[in-house]
C-alpha positions as CSV (number, residue, x, y, z in Angstrom):
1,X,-275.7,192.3,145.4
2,X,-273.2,192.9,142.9
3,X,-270.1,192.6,145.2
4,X,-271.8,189.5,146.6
5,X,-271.9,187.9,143.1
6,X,-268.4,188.8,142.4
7,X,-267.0,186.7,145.3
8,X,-268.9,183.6,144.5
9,X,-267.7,183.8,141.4
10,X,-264.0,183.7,142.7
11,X,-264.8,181.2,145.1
12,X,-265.9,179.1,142.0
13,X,-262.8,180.1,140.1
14,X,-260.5,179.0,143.0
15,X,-262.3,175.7,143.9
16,X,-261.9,174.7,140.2
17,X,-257.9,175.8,140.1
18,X,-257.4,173.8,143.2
19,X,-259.3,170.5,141.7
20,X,-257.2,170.7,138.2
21,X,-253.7,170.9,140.4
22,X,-255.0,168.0,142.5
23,X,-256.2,166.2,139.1
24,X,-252.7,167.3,137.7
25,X,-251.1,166.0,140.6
26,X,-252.6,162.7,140.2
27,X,-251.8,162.2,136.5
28,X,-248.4,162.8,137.3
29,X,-247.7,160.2,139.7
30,X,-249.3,157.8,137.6
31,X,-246.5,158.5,134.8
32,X,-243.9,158.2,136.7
33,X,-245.1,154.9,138.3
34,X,-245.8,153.8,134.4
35,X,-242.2,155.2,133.5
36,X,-240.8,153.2,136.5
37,X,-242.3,149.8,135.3
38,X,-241.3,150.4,131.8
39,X,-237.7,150.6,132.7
40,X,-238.1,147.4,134.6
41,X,-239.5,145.0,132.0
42,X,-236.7,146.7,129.9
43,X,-233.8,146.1,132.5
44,X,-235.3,142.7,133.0
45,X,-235.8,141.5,129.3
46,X,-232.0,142.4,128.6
47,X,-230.8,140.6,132.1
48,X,-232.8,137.5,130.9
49,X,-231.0,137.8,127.4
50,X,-227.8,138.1,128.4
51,X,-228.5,135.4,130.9
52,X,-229.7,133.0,128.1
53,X,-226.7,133.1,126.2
54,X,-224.4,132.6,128.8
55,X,-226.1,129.6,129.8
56,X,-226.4,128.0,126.3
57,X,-222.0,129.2,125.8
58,X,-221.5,126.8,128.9
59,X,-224.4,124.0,127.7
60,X,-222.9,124.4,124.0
61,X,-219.2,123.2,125.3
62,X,-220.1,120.4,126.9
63,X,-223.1,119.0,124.6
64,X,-222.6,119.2,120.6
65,X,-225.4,119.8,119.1
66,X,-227.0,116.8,117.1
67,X,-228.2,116.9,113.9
68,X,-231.4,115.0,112.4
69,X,-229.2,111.8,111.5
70,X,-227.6,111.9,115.8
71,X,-224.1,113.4,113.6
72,X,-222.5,116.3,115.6
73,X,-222.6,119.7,113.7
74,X,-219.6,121.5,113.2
75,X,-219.4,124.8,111.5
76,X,-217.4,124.2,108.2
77,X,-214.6,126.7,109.7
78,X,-214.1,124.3,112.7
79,X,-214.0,121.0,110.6
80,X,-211.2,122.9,108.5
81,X,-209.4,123.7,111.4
82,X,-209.5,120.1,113.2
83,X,-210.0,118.0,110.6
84,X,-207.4,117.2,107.7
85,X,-208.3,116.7,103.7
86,X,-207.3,112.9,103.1
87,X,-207.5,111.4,99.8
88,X,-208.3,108.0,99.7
89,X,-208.0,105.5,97.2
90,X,-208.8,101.8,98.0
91,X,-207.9,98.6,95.8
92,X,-210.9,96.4,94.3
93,X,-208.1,93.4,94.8
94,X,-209.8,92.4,91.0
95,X,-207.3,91.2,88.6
96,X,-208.6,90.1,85.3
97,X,-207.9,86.9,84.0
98,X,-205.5,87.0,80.9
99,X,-206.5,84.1,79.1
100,X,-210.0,84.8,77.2
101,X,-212.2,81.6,77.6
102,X,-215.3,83.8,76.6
103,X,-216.7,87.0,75.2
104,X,-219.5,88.2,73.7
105,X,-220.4,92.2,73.3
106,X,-223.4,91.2,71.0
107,X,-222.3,93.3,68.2
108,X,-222.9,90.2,65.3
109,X,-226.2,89.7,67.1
110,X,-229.8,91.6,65.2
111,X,-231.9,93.9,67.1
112,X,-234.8,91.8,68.5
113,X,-232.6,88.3,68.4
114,X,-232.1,86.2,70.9
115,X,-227.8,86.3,71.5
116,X,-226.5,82.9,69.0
117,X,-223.8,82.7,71.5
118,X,-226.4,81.7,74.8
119,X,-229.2,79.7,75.9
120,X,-232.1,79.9,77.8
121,X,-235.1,78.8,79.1
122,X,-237.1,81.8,79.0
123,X,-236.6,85.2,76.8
124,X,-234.4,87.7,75.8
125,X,-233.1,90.1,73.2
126,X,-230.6,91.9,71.8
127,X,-231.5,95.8,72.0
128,X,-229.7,99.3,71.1
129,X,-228.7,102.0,74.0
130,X,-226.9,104.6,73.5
131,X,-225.7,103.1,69.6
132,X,-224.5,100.0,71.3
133,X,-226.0,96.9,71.6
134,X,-227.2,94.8,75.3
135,X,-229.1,91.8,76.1
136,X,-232.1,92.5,77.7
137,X,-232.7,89.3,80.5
138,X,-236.6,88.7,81.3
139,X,-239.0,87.1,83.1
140,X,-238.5,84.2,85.5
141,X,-235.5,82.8,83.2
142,X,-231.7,81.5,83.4
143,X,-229.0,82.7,80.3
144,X,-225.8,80.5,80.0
145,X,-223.3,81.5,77.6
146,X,-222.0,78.4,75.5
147,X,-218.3,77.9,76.1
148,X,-216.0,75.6,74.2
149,X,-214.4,74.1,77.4
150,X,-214.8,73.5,80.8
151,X,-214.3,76.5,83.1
152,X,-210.8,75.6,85.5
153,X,-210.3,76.2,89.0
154,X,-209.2,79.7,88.7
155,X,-211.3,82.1,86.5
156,X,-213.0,85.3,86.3
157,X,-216.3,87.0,84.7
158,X,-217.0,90.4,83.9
159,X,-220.0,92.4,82.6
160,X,-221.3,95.8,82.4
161,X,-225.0,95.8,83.9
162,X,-227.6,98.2,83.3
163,X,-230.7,98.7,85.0
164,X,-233.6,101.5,84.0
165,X,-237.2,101.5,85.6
166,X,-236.3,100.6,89.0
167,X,-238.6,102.7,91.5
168,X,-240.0,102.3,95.0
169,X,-242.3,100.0,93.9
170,X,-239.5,97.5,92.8
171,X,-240.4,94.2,94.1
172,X,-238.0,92.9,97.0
173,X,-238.2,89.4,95.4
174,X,-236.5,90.9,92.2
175,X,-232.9,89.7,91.6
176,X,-230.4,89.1,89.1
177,X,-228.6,85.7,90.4
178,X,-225.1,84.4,89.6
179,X,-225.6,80.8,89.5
180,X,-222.2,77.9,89.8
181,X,-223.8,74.8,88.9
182,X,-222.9,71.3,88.3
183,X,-224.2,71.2,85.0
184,X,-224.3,73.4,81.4
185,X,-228.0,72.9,80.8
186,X,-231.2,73.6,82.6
187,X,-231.5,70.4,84.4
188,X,-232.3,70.2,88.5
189,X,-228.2,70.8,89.5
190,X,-227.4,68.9,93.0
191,X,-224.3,70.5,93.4
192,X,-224.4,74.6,92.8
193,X,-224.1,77.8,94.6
194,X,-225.0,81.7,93.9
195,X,-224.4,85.2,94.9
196,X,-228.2,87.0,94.9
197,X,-228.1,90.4,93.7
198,X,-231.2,92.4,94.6
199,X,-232.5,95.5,92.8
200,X,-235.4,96.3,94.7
201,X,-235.3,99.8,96.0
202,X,-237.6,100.8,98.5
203,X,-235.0,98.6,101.3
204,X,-231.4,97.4,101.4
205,X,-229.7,95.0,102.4
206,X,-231.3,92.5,100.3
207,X,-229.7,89.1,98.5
208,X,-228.0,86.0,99.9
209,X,-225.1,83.9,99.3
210,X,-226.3,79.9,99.2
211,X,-223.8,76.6,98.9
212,X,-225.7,73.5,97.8
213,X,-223.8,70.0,98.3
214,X,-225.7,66.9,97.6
215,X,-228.7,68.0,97.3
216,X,-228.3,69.9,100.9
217,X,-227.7,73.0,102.0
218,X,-224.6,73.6,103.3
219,X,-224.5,77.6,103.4
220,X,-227.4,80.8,103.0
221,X,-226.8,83.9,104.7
222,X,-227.5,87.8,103.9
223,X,-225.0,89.8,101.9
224,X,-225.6,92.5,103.8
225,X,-224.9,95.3,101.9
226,X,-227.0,98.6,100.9
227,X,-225.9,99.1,97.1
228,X,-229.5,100.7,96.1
229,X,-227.1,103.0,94.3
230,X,-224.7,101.0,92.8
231,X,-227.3,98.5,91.2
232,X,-229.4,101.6,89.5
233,X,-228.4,103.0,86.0
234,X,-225.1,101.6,84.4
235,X,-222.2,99.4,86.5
236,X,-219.8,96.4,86.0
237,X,-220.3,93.4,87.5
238,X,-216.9,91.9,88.5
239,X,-216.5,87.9,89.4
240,X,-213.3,85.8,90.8
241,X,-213.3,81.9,91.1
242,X,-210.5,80.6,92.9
243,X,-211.2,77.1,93.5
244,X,-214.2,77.1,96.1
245,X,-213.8,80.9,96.8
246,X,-216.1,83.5,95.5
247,X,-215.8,87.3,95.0
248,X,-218.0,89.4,93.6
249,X,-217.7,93.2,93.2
250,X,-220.0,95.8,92.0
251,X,-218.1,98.6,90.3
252,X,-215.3,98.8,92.8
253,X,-217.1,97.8,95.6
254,X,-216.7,94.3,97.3
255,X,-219.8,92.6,97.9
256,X,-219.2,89.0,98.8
257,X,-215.7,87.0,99.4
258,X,-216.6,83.5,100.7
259,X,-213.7,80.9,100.6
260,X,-215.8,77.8,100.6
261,X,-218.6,78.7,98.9
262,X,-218.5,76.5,95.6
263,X,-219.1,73.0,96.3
264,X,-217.0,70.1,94.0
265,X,-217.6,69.6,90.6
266,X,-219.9,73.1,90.3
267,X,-217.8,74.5,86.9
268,X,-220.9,76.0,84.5
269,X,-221.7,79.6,85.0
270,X,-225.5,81.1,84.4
271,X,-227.2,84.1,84.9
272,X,-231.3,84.5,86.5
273,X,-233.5,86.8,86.6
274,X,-236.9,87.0,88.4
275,X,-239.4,88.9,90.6
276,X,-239.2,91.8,87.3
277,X,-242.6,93.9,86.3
278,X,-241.6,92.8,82.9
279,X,-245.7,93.2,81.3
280,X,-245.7,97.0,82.7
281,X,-241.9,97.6,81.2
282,X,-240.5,98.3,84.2
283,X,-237.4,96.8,86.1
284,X,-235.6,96.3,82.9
285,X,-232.2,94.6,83.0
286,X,-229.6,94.7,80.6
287,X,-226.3,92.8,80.0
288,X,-223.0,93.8,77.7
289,X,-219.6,93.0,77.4
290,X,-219.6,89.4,78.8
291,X,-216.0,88.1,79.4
292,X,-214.6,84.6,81.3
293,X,-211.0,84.7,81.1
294,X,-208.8,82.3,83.0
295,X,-205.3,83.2,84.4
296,X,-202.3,82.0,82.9
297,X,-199.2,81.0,84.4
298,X,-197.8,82.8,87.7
299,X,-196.4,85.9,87.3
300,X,-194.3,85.8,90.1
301,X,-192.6,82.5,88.7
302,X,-192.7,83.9,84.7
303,X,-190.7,86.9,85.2
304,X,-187.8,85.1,87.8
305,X,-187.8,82.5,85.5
306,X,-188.0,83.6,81.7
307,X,-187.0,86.9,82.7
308,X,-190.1,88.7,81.0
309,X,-193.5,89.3,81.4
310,X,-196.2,90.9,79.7
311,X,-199.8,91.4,80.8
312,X,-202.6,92.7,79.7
313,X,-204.0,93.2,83.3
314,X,-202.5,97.0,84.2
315,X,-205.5,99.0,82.8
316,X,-205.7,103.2,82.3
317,X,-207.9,105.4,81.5
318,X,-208.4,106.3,78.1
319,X,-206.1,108.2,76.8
320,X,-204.4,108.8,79.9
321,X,-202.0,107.7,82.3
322,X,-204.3,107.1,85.5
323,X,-204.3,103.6,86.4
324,X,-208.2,101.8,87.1
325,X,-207.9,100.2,89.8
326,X,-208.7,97.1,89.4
327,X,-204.9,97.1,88.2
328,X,-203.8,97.5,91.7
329,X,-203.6,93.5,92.7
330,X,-201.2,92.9,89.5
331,X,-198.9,95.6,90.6
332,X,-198.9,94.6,93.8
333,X,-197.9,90.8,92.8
334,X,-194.9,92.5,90.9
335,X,-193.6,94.3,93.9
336,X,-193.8,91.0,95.7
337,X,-191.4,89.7,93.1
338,X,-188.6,92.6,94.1
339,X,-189.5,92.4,97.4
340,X,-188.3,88.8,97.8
341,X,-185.5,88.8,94.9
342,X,-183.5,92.2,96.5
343,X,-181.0,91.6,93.7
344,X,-183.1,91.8,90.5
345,X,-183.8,94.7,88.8
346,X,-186.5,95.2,85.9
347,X,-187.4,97.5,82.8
348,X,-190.7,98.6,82.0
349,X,-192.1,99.2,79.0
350,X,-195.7,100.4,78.2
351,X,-197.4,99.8,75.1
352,X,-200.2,101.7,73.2
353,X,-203.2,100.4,70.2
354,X,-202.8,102.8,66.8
355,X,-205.4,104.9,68.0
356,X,-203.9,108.3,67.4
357,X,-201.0,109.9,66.7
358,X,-197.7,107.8,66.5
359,X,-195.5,110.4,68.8
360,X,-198.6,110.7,71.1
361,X,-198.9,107.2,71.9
362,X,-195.5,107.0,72.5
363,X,-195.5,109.5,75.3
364,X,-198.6,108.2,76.3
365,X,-196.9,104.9,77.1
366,X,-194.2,106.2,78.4
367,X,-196.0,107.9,80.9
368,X,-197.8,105.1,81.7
369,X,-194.7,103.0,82.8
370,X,-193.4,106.0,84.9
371,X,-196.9,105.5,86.6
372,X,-196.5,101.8,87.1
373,X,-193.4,102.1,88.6
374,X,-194.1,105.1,90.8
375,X,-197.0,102.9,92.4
376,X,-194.1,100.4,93.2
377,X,-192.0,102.7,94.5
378,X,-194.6,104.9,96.9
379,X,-197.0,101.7,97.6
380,X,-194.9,99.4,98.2
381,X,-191.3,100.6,98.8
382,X,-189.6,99.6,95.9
383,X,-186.5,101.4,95.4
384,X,-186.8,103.6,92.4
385,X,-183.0,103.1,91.4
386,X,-184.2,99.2,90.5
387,X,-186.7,99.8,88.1
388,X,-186.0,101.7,84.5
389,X,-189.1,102.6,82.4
390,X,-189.4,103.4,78.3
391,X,-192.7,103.9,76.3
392,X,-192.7,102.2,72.5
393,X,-196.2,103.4,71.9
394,X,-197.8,101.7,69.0
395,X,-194.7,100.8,67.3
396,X,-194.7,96.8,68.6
397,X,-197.8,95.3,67.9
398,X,-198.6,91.7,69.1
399,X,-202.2,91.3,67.3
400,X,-203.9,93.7,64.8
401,X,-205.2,97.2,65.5
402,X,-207.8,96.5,62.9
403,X,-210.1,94.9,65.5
404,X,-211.4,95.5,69.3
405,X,-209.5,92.3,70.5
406,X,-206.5,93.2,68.6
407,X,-206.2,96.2,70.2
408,X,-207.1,95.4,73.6
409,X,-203.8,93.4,73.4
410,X,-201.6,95.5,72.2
411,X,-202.7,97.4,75.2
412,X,-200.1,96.4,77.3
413,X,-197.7,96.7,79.9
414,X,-194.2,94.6,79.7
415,X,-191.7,94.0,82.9
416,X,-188.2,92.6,81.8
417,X,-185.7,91.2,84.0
418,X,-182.6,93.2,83.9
């Protein structure tokens, strides 16, 4: 009984050894099949990678990529490599006129007043920024400075303009206008033009240039401009009348040049405002340094002919020798003269106010011819052997430094025919 228990045991023993192998077995094979599948998706994840980026190297040199604004992106290393570093420096073709017919930078004028040298049909006051004084222009109303004499043919106005509160919300029916009319007060003119500056914000391209003749329209079209920018904070409004032609820049930028836009007889200047939140003290526009100046006689003809010529027109930065350019046109006239008179030669000599030290304004006005003449030689190919320069600094007055306006003319720049 005892032996017969002993070999069902082993039996049991080696049916249960042969089940664990066989389980064994099976465990195995399912590994390897996992191991298998796991090197696959591996093998196939990095083909599809690689695969990826070679197609985007080939779709990448035919087709830039764009960027949000349709631009093509190139990586800063490959726009320094292809592209060169220009410097460029265009001419506002604005030459001030040298004659003063008008100017006003309210400084006799009380906080709070009304300018003595305008008149309007609306509001306005005189108010402080920054410790100097502005006209602020309100309302639905027209300003016109009261001149002595009738404006001539050829003439040009200057202002700085400053603008605070403008904001999205800016009405696009708000503009300051520059009116040419046919009349100096605020009667119905039949004869007029204007240039419509806009200062609404939240879109651009607004104002419009309009000729009236008659009583008709002759002329209204878009200026078609975005100067947003230009037209918020502080800038200078810059005006040229030649005859019927109109220019009008914004800082340096041209904004409207129409040859036959002033209609005969049109000679009085004014300045409008409307469209302003003016009760919630927003859109708030400011005037200063109002100047009509007329241009005196030809330069081209003065210094051929009297064999000097001094001008007041080549402006610098302070206390420096880099010219503004709104000197650019005056040089350029000058160049003209050498250009068609191959035998003259000139001397220029700069001038300084008393404003600092004597031996530094001398220097200072020396280096300030050496510039005017190295704009003739490199812009317009004059040869540098015709022109001599010297610097008298503040040793030659013409007016006194005592005053603004005295100094402003001895501010000057003077060509002599050799």
């Amino acid at each position: 009984m005892k032996a017969l228990q002993i070999i069902l045991v082993l039996c049991l023993l080696l049916c249960s050894s042969g089940a664990k192998a066989q389980i064994f077995k099976k465990l195995g094979e399912v590994a390897e099949k996992a191991a298998e599948r796991t090197v696959e998706r591996r093998v196939e994840k990095e083909t599809s990678k690689k695969t990826d980026q070679a197609l985007d190297s080939v779709f990448t040199k035919k087709k830039k990529k764009k960027n949000k604004k349709g631009e093509n992106d190139i990586s800063q290393s490959d726009s320094e490599a292809t592209t060169p570093s220009y410097t460029i420096k265009r001419s506002a073709d604005f030459s001030p006129g040298n004659i003063t017919i008008f100017e006003d930078s309210f400084t006799k004028d009380n906080l709070g007043d009304f300018p003595v040298q305008w008149d309007t049909n609306g509001s306005g006051e005189i108010t402080l920024i920054n410790d100097a004084k502005w006209m602020r222009l309100s309302g639905n109303s027209k300003y016109i400075p009261m001149l002595k004499e009738t404006l001539p043919e050829n003439y040009t106005i200057e202002f700085d303009l400053f603008t605070n509160g403008l904001d999205k919300k800016t009405s696009s029916q708000a503009f300051l206008t520059l009116f040419i009319e046919d009349n100096t007060g605020f009667t119905r003119a039949k004869d007029w033009c204007m240039t419509e500056l806009s200062v609404c914000q939240f879109i651009g391209n607004r104002g419009v240039v309009e000729k009236v003749a008659n009583g008709k329209r002759q002329l209204r079209n878009q200026i078609g401009k975005d100067y947003r920018e230009l037209i918020r904070g502080k800038s200078h409004v810059s005006i040229a009348i030649n005859k019927t032609r109109m220019r009008v820049w914004l800082n340096e930028n041209k904004l409207v040049d129409i040859p036959r836009l002033i209609p005969q007889g049109a000679n009085s200047f004014k300045l409008a405002v409307r469209g302003l939140r003016d009760p919630e003290g927003l859109d708030e526009i400011y005037i200063s340094n109002f100047r009509i100046a007329k241009t005196g006689e030809d330069n081209r003809s003065k210094l051929i002919t009297e064999g000097r010529l001094t001008t007041n027109s080549i402006l610098f930065e302070s206390a420096s020798a880099t010219l503004k350019d709104s000197s650019f046109s005056t040089i350029r006239e000058i160049a003209n003269v050498l250009e068609k008179n191959p035998k003259v030669k000139i001397k220029i000599i700069g001038h300084t106010d008393a404003d600092g030290p004597e031996d530094g304004n001398r220097t200072l006005s020396r280096k300030r011819a050496d510039t005017v003449k190295n704009m003739m030689t490199s812009a317009y190919g004059i040869d540098a052997s015709r022109i001599n320069t010297d610097g008298m600094g503040e040793s030659q007055p013409v007016a006194s430094n005592a005053t603004k306006e005295g100094k402003a003319l001895n501010r000057r720049v003077e060509f002599i025919k050799l």
